[in-house]
Backbone bond lengths (Angstrom), bond angles and torsions (degrees), N, CA, C in turn:
res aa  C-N    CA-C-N  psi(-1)  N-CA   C-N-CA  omega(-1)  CA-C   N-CA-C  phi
1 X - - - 1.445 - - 1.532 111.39 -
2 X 1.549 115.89 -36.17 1.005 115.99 -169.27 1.739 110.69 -76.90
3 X 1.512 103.04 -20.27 1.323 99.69 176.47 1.885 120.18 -80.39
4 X 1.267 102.47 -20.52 1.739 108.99 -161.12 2.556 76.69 -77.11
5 X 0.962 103.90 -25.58 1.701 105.93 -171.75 1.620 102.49 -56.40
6 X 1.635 96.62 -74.40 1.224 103.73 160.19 1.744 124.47 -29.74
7 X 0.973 122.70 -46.21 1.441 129.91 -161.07 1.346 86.37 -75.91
8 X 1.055 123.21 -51.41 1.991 122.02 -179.80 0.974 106.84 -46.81
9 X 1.751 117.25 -66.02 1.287 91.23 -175.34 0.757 137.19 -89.15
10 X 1.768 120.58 14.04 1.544 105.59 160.95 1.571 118.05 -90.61
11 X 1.232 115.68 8.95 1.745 107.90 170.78 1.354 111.87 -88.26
12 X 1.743 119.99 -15.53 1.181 127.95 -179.60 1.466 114.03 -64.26
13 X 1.761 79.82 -59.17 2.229 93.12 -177.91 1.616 95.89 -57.05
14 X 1.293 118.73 -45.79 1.562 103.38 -172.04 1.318 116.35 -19.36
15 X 1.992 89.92 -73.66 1.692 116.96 -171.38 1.389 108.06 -40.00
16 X 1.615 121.01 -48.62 1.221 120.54 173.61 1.443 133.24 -55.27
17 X 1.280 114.67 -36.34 1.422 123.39 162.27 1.411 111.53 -59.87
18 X 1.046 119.91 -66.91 1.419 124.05 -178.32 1.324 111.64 -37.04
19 X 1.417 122.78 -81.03 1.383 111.04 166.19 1.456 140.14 -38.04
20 X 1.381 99.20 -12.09 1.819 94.70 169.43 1.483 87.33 -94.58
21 X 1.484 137.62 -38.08 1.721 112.69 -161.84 1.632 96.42 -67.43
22 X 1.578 110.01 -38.35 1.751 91.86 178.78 1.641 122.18 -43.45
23 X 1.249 93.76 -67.50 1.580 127.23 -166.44 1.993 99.37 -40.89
24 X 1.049 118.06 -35.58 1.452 122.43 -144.31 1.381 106.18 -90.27
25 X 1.995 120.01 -38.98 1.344 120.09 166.53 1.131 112.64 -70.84
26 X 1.615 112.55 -7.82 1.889 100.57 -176.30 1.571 101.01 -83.65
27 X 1.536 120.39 -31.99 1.554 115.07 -168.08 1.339 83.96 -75.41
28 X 1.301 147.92 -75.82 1.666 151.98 161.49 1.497 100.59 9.19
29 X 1.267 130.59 -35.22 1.562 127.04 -161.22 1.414 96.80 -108.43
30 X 1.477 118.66 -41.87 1.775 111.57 171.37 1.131 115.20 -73.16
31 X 1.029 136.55 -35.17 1.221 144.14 170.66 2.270 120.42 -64.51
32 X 1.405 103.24 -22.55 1.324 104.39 148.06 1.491 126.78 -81.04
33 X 1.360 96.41 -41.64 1.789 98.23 178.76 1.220 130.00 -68.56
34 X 1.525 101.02 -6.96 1.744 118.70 -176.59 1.642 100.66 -71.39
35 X 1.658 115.71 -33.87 1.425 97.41 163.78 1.318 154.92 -69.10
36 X 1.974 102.35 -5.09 1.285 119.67 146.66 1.959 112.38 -56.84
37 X 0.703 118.38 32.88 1.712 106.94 -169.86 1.336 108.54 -115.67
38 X 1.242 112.42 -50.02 1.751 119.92 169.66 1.553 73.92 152.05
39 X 1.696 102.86 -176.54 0.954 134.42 168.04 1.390 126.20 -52.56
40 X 1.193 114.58 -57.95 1.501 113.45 -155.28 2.054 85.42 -94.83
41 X 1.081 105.85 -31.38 1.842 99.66 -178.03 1.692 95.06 -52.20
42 X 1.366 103.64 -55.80 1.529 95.88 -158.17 1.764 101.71 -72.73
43 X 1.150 134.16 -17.00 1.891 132.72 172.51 1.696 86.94 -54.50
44 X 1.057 128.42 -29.20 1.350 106.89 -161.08 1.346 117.14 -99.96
45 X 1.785 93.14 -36.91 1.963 95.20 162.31 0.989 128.36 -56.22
46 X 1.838 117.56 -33.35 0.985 105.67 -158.26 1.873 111.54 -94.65
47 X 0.876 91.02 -3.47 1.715 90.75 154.02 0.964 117.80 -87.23
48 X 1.354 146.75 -41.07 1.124 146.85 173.06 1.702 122.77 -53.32
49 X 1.479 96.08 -31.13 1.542 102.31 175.28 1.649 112.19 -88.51
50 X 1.567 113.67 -4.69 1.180 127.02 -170.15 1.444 105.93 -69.05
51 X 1.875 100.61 -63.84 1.066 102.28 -177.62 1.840 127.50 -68.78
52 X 1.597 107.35 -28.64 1.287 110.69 157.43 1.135 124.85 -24.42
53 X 1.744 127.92 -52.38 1.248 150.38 -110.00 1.608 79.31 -111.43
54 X 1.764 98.05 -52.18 1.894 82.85 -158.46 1.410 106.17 -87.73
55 X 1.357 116.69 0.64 1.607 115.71 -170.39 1.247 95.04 -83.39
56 X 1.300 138.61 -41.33 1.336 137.18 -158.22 1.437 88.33 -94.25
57 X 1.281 136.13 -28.66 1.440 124.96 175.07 1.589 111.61 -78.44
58 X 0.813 109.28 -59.38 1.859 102.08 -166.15 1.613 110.31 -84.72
59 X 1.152 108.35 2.33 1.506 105.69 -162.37 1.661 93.73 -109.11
60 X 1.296 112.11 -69.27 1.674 120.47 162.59 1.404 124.78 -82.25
61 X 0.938 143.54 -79.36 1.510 152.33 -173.93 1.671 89.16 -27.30
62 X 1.357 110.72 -107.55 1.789 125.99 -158.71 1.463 90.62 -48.28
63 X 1.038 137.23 -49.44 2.179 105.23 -172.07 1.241 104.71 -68.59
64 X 1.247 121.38 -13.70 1.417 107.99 171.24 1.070 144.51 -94.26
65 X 1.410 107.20 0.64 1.455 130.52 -179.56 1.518 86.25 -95.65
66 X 1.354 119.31 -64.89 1.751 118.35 -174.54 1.621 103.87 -22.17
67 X 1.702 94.83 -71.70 1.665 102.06 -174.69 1.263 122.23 -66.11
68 X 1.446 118.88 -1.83 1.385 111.30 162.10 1.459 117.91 -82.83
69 X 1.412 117.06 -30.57 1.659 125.96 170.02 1.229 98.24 -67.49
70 X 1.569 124.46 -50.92 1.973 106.72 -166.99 1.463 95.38 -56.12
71 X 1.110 122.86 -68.94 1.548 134.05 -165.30 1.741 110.63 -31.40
72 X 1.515 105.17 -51.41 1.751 109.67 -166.08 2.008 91.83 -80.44
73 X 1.266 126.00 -12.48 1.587 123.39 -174.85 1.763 92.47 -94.19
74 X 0.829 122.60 -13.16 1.705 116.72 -175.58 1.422 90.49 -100.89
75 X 1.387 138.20 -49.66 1.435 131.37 163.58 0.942 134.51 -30.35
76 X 2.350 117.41 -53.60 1.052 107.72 160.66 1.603 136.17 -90.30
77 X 1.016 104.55 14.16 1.520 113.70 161.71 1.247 111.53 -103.55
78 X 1.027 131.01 0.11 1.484 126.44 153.04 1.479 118.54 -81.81
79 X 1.472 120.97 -29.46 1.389 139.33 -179.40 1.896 105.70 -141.70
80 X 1.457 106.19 71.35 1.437 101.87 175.71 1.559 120.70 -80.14
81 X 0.901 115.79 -1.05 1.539 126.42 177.21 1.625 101.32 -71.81
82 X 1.192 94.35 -21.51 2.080 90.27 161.90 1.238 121.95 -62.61
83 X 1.235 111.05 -32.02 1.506 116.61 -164.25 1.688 99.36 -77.07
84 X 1.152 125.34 -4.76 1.738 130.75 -177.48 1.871 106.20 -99.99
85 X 0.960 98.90 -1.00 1.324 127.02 -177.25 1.596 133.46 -51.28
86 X 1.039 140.29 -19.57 1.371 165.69 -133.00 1.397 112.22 6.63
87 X 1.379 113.20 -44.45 1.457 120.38 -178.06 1.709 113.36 -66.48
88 X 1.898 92.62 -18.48 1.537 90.17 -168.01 1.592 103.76 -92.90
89 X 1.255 128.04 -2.88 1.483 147.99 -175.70 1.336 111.06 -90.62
90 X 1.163 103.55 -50.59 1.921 115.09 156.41 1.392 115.22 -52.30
91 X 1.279 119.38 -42.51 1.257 136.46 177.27 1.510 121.29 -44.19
92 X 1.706 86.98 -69.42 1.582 101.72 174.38 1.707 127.21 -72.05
93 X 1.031 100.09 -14.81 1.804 115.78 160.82 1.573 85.68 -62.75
94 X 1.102 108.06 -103.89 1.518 113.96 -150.19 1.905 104.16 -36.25
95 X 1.441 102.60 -14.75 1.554 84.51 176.20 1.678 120.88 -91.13
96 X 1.314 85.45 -24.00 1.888 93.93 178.70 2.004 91.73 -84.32
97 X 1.402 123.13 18.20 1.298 103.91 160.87 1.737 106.34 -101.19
98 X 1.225 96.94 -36.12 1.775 97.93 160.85 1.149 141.18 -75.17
99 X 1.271 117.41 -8.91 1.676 121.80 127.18 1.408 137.69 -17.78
100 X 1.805 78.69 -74.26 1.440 105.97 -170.45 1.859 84.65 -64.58
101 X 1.404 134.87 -73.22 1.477 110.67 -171.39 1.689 116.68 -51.11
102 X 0.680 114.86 -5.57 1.733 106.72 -178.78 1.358 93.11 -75.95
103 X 1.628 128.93 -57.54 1.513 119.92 -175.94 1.672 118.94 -68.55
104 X 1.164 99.44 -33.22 1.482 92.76 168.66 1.891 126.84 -62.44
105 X 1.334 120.52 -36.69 0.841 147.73 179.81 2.023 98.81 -62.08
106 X 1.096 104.44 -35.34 1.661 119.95 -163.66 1.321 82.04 -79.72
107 X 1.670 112.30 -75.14 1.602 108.02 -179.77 1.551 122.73 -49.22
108 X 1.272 128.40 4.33 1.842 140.23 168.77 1.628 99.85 -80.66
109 X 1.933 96.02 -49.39 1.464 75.77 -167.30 1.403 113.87 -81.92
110 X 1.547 133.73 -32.78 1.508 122.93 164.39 1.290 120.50 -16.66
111 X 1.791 117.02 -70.20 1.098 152.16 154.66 1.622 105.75 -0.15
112 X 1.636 114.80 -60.10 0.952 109.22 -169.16 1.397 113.89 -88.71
113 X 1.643 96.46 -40.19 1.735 85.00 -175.00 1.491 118.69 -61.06
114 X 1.387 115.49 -13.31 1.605 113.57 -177.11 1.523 109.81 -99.74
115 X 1.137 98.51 19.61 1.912 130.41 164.76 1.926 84.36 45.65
116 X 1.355 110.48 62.34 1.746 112.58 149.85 1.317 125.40 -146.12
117 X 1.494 106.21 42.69 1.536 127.60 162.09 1.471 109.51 -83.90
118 X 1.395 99.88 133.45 1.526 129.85 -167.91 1.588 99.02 -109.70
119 X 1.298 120.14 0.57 1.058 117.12 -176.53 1.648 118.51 -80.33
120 X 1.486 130.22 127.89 1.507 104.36 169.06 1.498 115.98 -119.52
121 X 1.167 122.57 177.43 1.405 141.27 -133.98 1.550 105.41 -49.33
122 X 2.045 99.98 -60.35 1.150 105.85 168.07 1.415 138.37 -64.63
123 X 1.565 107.95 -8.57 1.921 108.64 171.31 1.871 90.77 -73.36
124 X 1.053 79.34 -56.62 1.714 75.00 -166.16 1.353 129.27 -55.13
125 X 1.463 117.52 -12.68 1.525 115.10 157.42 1.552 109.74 -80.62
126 X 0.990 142.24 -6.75 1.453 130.68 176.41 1.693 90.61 -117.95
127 X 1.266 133.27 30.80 1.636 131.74 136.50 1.613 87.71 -99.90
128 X 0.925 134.91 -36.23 1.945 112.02 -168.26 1.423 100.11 -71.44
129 X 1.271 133.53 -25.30 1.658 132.84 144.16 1.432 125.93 -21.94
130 X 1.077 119.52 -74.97 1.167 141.21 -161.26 1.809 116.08 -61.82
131 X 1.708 111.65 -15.57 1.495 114.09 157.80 1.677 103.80 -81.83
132 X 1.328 113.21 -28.04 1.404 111.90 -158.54 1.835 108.79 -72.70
133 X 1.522 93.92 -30.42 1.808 112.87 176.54 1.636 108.10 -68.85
134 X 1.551 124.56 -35.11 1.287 137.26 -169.29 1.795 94.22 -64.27
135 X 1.066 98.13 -70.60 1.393 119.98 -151.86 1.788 100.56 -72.26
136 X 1.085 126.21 -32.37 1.409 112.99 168.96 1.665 97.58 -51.71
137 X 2.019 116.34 -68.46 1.117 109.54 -177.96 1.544 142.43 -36.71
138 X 1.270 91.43 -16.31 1.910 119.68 -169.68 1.740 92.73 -85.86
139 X 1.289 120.42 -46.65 1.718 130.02 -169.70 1.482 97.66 -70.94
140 X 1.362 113.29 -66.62 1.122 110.08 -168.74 2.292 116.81 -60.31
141 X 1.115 84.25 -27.16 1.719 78.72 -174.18 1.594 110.14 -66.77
142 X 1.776 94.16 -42.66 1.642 111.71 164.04 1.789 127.75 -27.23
143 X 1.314 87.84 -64.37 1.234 115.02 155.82 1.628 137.91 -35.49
144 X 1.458 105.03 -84.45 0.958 119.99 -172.92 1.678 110.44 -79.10
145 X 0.767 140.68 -49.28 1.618 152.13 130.76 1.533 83.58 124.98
146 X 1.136 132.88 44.70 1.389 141.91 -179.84 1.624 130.78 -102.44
147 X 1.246 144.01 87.55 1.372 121.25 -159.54 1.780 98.45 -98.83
148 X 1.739 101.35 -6.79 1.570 92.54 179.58 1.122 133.54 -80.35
149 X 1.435 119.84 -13.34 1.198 143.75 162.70 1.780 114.68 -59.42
150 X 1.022 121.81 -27.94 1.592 128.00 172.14 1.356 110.84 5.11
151 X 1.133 96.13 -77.89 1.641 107.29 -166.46 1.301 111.23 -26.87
152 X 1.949 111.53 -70.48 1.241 129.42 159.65 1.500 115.33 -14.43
153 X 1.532 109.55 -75.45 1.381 112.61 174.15 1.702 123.92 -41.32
154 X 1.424 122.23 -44.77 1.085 146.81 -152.94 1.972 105.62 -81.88
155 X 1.530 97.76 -32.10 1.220 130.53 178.78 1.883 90.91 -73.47
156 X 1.458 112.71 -80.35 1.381 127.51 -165.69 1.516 101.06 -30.78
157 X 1.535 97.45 -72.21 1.587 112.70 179.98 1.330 117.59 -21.17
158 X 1.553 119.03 -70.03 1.445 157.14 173.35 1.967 90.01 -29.19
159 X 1.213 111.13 -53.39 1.534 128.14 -152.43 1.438 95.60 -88.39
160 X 1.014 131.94 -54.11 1.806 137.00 -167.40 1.722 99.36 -72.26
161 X 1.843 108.10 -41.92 1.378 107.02 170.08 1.472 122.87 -61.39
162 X 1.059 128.75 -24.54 1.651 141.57 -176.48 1.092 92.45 -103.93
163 X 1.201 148.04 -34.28 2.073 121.18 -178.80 1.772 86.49 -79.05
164 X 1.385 114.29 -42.93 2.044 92.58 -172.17 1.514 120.45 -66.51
165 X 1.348 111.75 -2.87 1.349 123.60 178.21 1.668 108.37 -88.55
166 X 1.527 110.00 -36.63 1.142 121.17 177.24 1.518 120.49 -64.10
167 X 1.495 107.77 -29.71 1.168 113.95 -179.29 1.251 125.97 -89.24
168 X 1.823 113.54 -39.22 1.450 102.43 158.75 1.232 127.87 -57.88
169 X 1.732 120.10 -25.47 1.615 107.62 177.14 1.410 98.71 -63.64
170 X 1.010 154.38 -48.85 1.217 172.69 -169.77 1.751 115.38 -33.82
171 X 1.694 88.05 -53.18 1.921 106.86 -165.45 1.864 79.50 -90.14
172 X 1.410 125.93 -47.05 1.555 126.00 162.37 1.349 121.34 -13.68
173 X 1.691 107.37 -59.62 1.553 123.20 -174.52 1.518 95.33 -59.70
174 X 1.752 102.19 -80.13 1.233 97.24 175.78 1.464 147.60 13.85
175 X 1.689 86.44 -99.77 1.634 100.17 161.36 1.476 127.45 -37.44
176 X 1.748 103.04 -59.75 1.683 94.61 154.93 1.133 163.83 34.05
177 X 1.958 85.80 -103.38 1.578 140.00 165.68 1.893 106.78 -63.36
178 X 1.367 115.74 -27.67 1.069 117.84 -174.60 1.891 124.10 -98.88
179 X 1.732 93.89 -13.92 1.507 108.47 166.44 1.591 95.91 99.15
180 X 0.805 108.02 52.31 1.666 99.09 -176.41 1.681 89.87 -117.84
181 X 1.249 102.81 155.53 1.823 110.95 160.85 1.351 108.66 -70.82
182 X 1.594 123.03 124.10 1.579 132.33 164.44 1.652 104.82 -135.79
183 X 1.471 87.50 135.07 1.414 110.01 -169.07 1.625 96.91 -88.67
């Protein structure tokens, strides 16, 4: 019983993490474009996106990633025969790769508030990608409990990554077409 608890709450913290890694390159992208604004527009965004930045970071995002790691380490020591697992080894790769973007993402936002991000609008919408590519892989392995299938996956991945590439050039044109500044 105590484990199906656990299991809740780690699909909860998931959801919660996830939505701050979404949520965080999109303020990351208004918060660059605010320097198209003039000067004194962007003195004002950019505090404003400052504090955004850390509320949605330290308040939601990072406890929820924490409690999604305590939660999945009380899981497999409750059921370590996962860890022999293949799908669940695949698993944990792709999760210590979303880690690794959660801190990188942290180092974006420093970056910005100390206004020495090199990053522009359009890198940074195809980094708000790159949780979205993890985490299908993370569902589907979940899922499928399959590591022989790879290829397939490896293929999919490859495929979902090139239509989201396809599409920001796409919303790119767009904007464009509409007179907007695109980097």
């Amino acid at each position: 019983m105590i484990y199906l608890y656990t299991k809740a709450i780690h699909i909860i913290f998931v959801v919660c993490w996830m939505a701050g890694l979404f949520y965080m390159p999109r303020l990351f992208i208004y918060h660059t474009e605010a320097k198209d604004k003039g000067n004194d527009v962007y003195s004002i965004l950019h505090k404003q996106f400052i504090i955004m930045e850390n509320r949605l970071w330290w308040v939601i995002t990072t406890p929820a990633m924490y409690i999604t790691i305590a939660s999945a380490l009380v899981m497999l020591h409750m059921n370590p025969a996962l860890l022999s697992m293949g799908w669940m080894q695949l698993k944990l790769a792709f999760v210590f790769g979303l880690v690794l973007y959660h801190f990188k993402s942290q180092q974006i936002m420093y970056r910005l508030r100390d206004e020495k991000s090199s990053w522009t609008s359009g890198q940074l919408r195809l980094w708000n990608e790159v949780s979205t590519i993890i985490l299908f892989a993370i569902v589907f392995l979940v899922i499928l409990k399959s590591t022989l299938n790879w290829i397939y996956g490896v293929v999919g991945l490859l495929g979902l990554a090139i239509l989201l590439m396809i599409l920001i050039k796409l919303y790119k044109s767009y904007r464009k077409s509409k007179g907007e500044k695109v980097d």
